[in-house]
N, C-alpha and C positions, 0 to 999 in steps of 0.2 A: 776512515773510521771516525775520525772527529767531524766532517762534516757530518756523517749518520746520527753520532752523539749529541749534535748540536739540532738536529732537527728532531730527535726524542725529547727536546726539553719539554715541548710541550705537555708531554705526557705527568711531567711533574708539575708544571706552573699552575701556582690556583692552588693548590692541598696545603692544607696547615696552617689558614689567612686567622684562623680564628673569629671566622662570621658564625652568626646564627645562622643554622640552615634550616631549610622549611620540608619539614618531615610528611608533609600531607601527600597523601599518592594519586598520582597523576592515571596512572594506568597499572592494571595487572597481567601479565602475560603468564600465564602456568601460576605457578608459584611464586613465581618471582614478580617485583612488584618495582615501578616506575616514581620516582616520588618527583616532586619538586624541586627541590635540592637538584637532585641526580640531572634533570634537565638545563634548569640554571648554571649547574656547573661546566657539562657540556657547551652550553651555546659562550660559558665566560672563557671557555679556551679556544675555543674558533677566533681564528686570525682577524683581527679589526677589519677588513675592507670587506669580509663575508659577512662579518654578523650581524648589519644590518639589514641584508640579502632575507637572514634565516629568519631576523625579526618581524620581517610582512610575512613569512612564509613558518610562522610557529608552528600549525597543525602539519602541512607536510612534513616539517621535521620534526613533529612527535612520530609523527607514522612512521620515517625512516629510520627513529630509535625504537620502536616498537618492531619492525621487520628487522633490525639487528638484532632484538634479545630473539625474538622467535629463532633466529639462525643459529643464536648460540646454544638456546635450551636445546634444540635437535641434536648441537654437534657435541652438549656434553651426554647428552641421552645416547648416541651410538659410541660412543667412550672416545673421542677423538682428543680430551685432553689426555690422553695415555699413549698415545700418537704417539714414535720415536722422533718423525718428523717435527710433530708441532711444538713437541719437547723442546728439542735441538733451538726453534727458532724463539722460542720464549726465552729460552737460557741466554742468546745472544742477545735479544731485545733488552732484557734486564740488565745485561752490564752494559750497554750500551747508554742505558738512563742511567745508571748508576754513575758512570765516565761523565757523562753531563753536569749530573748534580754534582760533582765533584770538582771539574773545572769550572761551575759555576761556584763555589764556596771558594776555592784556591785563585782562582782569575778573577773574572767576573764581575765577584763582590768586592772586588777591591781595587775598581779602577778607578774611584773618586778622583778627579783634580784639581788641588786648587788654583782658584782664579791668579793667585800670582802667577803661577806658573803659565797660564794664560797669557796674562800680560805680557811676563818675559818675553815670550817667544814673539808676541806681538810689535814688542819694540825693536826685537833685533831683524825682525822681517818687514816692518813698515814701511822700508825705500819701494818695496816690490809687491806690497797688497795693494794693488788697483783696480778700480772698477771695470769691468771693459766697456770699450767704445760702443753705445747705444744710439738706436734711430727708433724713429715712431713713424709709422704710417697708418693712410687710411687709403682704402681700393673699391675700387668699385666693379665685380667683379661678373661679366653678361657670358653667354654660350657662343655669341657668333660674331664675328667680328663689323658688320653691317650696324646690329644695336649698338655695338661700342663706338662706331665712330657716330653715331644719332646721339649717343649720350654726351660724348665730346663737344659737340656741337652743340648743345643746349648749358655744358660749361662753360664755353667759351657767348655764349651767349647772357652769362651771368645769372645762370643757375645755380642753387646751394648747393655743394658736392652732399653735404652729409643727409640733404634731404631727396637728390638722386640714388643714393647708396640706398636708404631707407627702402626706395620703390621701386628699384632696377636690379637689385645686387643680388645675385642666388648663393654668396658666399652665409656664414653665421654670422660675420659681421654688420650685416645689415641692419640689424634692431641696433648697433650703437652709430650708425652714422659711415660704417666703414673702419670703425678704428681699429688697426691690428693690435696696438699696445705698442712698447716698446720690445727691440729684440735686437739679440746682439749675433755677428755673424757665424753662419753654421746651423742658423734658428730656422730659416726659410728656403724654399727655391735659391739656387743660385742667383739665376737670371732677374727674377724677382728683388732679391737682394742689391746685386750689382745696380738694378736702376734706380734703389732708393739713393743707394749712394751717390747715383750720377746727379740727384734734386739739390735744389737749394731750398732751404723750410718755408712753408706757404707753395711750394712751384708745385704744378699737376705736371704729371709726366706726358708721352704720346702714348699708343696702346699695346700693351705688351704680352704675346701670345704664352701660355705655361700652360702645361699638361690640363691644368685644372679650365681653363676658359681664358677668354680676353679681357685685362684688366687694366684699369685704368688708375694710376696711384699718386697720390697727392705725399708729399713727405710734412709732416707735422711739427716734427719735433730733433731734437738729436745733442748727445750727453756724451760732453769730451772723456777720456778716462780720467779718474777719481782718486786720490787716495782714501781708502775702507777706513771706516770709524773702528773702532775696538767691536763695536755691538755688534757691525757688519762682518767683521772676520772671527769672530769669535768661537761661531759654531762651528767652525772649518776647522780652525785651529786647534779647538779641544777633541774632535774628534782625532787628527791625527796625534795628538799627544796619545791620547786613548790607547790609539791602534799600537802604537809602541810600547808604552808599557804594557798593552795586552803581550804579546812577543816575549817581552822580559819579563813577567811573572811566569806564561807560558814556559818557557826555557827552565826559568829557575825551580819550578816545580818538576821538568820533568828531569836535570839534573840531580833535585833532592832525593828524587824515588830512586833513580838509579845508584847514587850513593847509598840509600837503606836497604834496598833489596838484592841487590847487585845484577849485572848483567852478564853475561858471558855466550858470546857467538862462538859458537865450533864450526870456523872458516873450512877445515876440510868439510863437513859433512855439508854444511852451507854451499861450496862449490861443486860437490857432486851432483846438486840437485838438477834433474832435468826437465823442465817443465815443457810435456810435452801440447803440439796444436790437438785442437778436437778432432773427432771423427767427422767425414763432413759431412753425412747425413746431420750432425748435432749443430754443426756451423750453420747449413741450411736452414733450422727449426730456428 
């Protein structure tokens, strides 16, 4: 039930900002009418990694709000909002948002932390905030093992790796020279992995077969573990303070409710209940 609440916030976020909205109509469908506003606010509650999707694509998503009022105008014209059914699911919907809005004003809003409290926790766990152990490499990555050892051979002939990777390499690496970046283990192929680790920095490996093609890898680089600055742990840290007093407001609000309104389970009737399996044509569907 809380996760359902927690994904109807949307449905509240954005109402009440106190913007000027732009009244001008966008479209008319029947009677009913499309404005600006109504659009805008739409595409401002669409989830950040979509709405730049929607933003190349504004006219098909006017049409697909325009084909939603046309759905609606039909469904209140054959009287479906009188519907027992669509009742029943509105009525749920609505407390649903309502439980939202409400652990978002009782929780929520009130998970500020301050940076001492940050700190603290920082210094009592800084023996054990460390970086993990990092390598860098760059590869040079061909389809058949034949190229790979031609390629070798014109390394070992005191060719630029990073200007063979450029002309050889079918990996995305290739437009920077090879360079994977740094990564820490669990980040790549095993196999892969295991033979950066077998390099010394500067050393090209021999040719090393992975699902992907035959590659060839130079280690570049490599970052003993670290102890984390305050800046580097910080967002880690407040987040899990977060998560915790989210918990303990959670608890103590719903401890307060049950103190005001009281609870009371009727264990016999509770235990009588028999929940039976479905019919199995209904299991089938």
């Amino acid at each position: 039930m809380i996760a359902a609440a927690v994904l109807c916030a949307v449905a509240v976020a954005g109402c009440g900002d106190g913007k000027v909205r732009d009244k001008r109509v966008l479209a008319k469908v029947s009677s009913r009418t499309i404005t600006v506003a109504d659009f805008d606010s739409r595409i401002e509650n669409i989830p950040v990694n979509y709405r730049n999707i929607v933003k190349q694509n504004k006219k098909r998503y006017l049409n697909e709000v325009i084909l939603e009022t046309l759905f609606y105008e039909d469904a209140i014209r054959k009287g479906l909002d009188k519907d027992k059914e669509v009742k029943d699911i509105l009525t749920e919907a609505k407390k649903k948002i309502m439980i939202s809005k409400l652990i978002k004003i009782e929780v929520d809003d009130k998970l500020a932390i301050p940076e001492s409290d940050v700190m603290k926790l920082y210094e009592e766990r800084k023996s054990t905030l460390k970086t993990p152990e990092l390598w860098r490499a760059s590869h040079i990555l061909v389809a058949d093992e034949a190229q790979a050892k031609s390629v070798l051979d014109e390394l070992s002939n005191g060719a630029n790796f990073e200007d063979l990777a450029k002309k050889y390499s079918i990996d995305a690496t290739a437009a920077r020279g090879g360079d994977i970046g740094y990564f820490r283990p669990g980040q790549l192929v095993p196999e892969f992995e295991k033979a950066c680790m077998n390099l010394e920095i500067g050393q090209t490996g021999e040719i090393l077969k992975t699902q992907f093609g035959y590659h060839i890898i130079k280690l570049t680089g490599k970052r003993d573990p670290a102890m984390q600055s305050f800046a580097e742990a910080k967002g880690a840290l407040e987040s899990e303070l977060k998560k915790k007093k989210r918990g303990e407001l959670f608890d103590e609000m719903v401890l307060r409710l049950k103190d005001r309104y009281g609870v009371n389970i009727e264990e016999d009737v509770f235990e009588s209940i028999d929940i039976k399996d479905k019919p199995k044509e209904e299991a089938v569907r």
